[in-house]
C-alpha angles and dihedrals in degrees: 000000000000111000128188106198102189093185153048111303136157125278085215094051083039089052088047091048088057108054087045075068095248111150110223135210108186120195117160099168091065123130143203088261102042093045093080089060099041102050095083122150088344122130113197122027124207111203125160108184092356108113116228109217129204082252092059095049094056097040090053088077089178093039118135106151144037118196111204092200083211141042106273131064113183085114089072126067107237094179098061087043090054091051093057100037089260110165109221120204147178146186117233135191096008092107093042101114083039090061107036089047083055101052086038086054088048099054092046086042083057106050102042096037092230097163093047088048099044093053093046080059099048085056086054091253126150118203104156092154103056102038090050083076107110141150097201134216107240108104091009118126115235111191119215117208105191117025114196129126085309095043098048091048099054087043087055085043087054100049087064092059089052094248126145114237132202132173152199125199132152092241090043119113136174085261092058100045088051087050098046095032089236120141118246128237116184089205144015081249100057086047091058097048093060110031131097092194121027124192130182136221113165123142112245103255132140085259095059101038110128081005088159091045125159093288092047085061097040085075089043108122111234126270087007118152110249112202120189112172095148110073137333093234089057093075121049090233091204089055092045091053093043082054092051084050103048106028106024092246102185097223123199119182141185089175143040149183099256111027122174120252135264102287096015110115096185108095107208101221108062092160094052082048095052090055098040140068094228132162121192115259103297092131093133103018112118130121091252097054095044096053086048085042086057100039083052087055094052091048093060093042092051087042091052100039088054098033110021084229116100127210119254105005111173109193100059116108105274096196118053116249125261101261149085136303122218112200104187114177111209150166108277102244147101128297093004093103089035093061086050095058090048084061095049092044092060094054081053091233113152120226109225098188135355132185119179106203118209124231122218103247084047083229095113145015142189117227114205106201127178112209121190097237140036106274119240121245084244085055098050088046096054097061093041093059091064110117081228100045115096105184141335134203141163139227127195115213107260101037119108106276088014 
């Protein structure tokens, strides 16, 4: 097992790697460019903010699986990996607390000014009088758009500082709200309406790009705090800094549209760094996430080498297909499902998915098989005929059982 790991990982995870026999090859200074020519013979990658082109998915002729060491994977084109069998996974909620004690550190950094005023202090400069303005948390209302693991736990972060919280999210309801004691917005736009701090924590997909666009910050109170610490797209960047403009929004930001690339340390924007209080991606990076990040890594190595299934993969198909199960009891022994698929092969019918079940003895098995179409009497008859095979039936999705 040949592994190419093109980012930072730990010497402990590599070590376990290791003894499991995987050979490594660690390169942490990759980039998206270089990956193409460096994937070689390996079979799984292991990236974390490199991003893994359609060119590096086809020039890695051995390649099975891609590790996002994180959460998120827009940086890695599912598409291309679908087309060559390429199992994509990630690691979630292992960067959760990383992430809610940052966005907790921003909104306190906002509304005490504590960078402006740091810095102010590092000149040798005393202004007293103008950093002790302040409006305070305590009482305030911060709105949470997204609340997953990252969400809830900032919602929990900011009831000990005695702040009311609402939310919106797409999988939120009333119950919820009454069960978590979280206020309910029907919309974004309710939220923003209401909020005097707003964070978001939506995942990066077609559905949430320019999310907070020009009419999301229409409803934004003035001079509210804007938080975003999930990813750049998310937020129309024009219509955020129209908002800091009109309406004195206080923006604080871990990600952004354009950010540089891995190994780039010239930041694009200089004027949206200058008005806002920003940090450079380091949402989840803290000792503690990244050792849970690691562990995580070795887990779905260890899953997929014992099982050839590995843990978390995001780009297989979630639902099951419109089609028809085959469940063909047989004897447990060689040649007798292969017979079966050779059937189904000359009535050029395509098997979605199969799974052949054990039984304890080991002296028989049921095979559950999806076909793509509905099977034909002859077909059915065919198999059935076979001296080892018991019984056979069919399901369509949809029917009870089925």
């Amino acid at each position: 097992m040949n592994i190419l790991i093109a980012d930072k990982l730990s010497e402990g995870a590599l070590e376990n790697l290791r003894v499991m026999g995987a050979a490594i090859t660690y390169n942490p200074e990759l980039t998206a460019d270089d990956l193409p020519g460096a994937v070689d013979d390996n079979e799984i990658l292991v990236v974390r903010s490199t991003r893994v082109t359609a060119s590096t998915i086809k020039a890695g002729k051995n390649l099975q699986l891609i590790i996002r060491a994180g959460a998120g994977y827009n940086t890695i084109d599912l598409d291309a990996a679908g087309e060559r069998g390429v199992f994509v996974s990630n690691c979630p909620a292992k960067n959760t607390h990383a992430v809610a004690e940052l966005v907790i550190g921003l909104m306190i950094a906002m509304d005490r000014r504590i960078v402006d005023a740091a810095t102010d202090l590092r000149k040798a400069v005393w202004n007293k009088k103008e950093y002790s303005k302040a409006d305070g948390l305590a009482g305030r209302t911060l709105g949470i758009i997204g609340l997953g693991a990252i969400g809830k736990a900032v919602a929990r972060s900011a009831k000990g500082l005695g702040m009311q919280v609402i939310a919106w999210s797409r999988r939120f309801t009333e119950e919820l709200a009454e069960e978590w004691d979280i206020g309910y917005c029907t919309t974004p736009r309710d939220l923003a309406e209401k909020a005097d701090v707003i964070t978001i924590h939506l995942a990066a997909t077609p559905e949430t790009t320019n999310f907070c666009d020009a009419e999301f910050f229409s409803h934004v109170k003035e001079r509210a705090i804007f938080i975003n610490t999930s990813r750049g797209n998310i937020v129309d960047a024009a219509a955020l800094k129209k908002a800091m403009t009109q309406k004195q929004i206080r923006v604080a930001l871990d990600v952004y549209e354009n950010e540089p690339a891995s190994g780039d340390k010239v930041f694009p924007d200089s004027d949206l760094a200058k008005a806002i209080v920003g940090t450079p991606h380091i949402g989840a990076s803290t000792t503690q996430a990244a050792e849970a990040i690691a562990d995580a890594v070795v887990d779905i190595v260890k899953a997929y080498e014992n099982t050839g299934k590995p843990l978390n993969v995001v780009n297989v198909r979630k639902d099951s297909c419109e089609c028809t199960t085959l469940i063909v009891t047989h004897v447990n022994k060689v040649g007798v499902l292969a017979s079966v698929l050779t059937d189904i092969r000359q009535d050029d019918i395509n098997i979605e998915e199969m799974e052949n079940i054990i039984f304890a003895n080991g002296k028989a098995a049921t095979a559950m098989i999806q076909l793509d179409e509905e099977p034909s009497g002859d077909l059915l008859q065919r198999i059935k005929s076979h001296p080892e095979v018991m019984h056979i039936s069919k399901k369509h999705h949809g029917e009870p059982g089925g």
